[in-house]
C-alpha angles and dihedrals in degrees: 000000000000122000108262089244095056092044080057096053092040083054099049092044084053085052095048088040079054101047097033117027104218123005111260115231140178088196109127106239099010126114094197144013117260114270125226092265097050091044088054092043088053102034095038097077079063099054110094104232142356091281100061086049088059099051093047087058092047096043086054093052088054091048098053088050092057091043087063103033101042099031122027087160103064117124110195123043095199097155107147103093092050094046092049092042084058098053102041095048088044111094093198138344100282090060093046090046085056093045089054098046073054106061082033088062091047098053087052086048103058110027141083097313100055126079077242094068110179113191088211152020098222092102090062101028085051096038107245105128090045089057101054088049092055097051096053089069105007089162093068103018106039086096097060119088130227085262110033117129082244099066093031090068097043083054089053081046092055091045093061082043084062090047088058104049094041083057096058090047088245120196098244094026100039122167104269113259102206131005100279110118114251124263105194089181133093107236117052123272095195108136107272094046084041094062104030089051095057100034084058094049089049088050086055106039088242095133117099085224127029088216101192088062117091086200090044106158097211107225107201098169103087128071089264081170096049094035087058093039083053102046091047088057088069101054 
């Protein structure tokens, strides 16, 4: 018989096979993102002790939960750099069992359910929105990763930013008129855009984070918004 936590990970690879067909990737040569299980099996022999193994089983789980719950949308399934930024920034379970109930919250946050209402995760699994925020104050926040508690919880912060300005019907953030999820960009998401447009930035090593890496090296320094609006332009 299987350990409880594989047969949890087995079980939450069967649920995202369910809700989503094959796994989406960027990743060059690969048919399929790596499930939960295979993301334990690869990133457990880093975990300090039995504990922390534990918890990474437990966080995927979660993960893959949130990913069905708050964005049945979503398109490319690129967690391995998360997941390894997690543990590796994580000093013990408990920690890593915090960092996960962080990214949880802001997948509830910011999905369906929210007057916020993403359509996907790519822009945080592929760092985009970690390295706009870094390059807003590189000075103080070029040392923080894409998935260090720190920017985690400035991502949570401008959640509750988005709220309020939802809220106040502002011109760029406005209360959603219909039940199509918001695009605040200026070029379409839809699926096949979706896809094309990020299959050709990944070509082109135009993403902050290679998210299907588990040794990723985030690159926040370049125009990585203007770089993809550009690149949609073109078609």
């Amino acid at each position: 018989m299987a350990p409880p936590h594989l047969s949890r990970l087995a079980a939450a690879d069967a649920r995202l096979a369910r809700a989503f067909g094959r796994l989406g990737t960027l990743g060059p040569g690969r048919d399929a993102a790596s499930p939960p299980t295979a993301l334990h099996r690869a990133l457990a022999p880093r975990c300090r002790d039995e504990a922390m193994a534990q918890a990474l089983a437990d966080g995927l789980a979660a993960v893959a939960d949130a990913l069905i719950e708050h964005f049945p949308g979503n398109l490319l399934f690129d967690l391995d750099a998360l997941t390894a930024g997690l543990v590796r920034t994580a000093p013990d379970a408990d920690a890593l069992a915090r960092a996960f109930a962080q990214v949880v919250a802001l997948h509830a946050r910011f999905g369906r359910h929210t007057a916020i209402r993403f359509e996907y995760v790519h822009d945080f699994v592929y760092g985009f929105d970690w390295a706009k925020w870094v390059r807003r104050d590189p000075a103080a926040r070029a040392h923080v990763g894409p998935f260090d508690p720190v920017f985690l919880a400035a991502l949570a912060s401008r959640g509750d930013e988005l709220l309020a300005l939802i809220a106040a019907d502002d011109a760029d953030y406005p209360r959603l008129r219909d039940e199509r999820p918001r695009n605040p960009f200026g070029f379409s998401r839809g699926p096949t855009e979706e896809l094309r447009l990020h299959r050709a930035l990944a070509r082109e090593g135009l993403l902050p984070v290679e998210g299907w890496r588990l040794d990723a090296v985030p690159v926040w320094d370049r125009p990585f918004a203007d770089l993809r609006a550009a690149r949609a332009a073109e078609g």
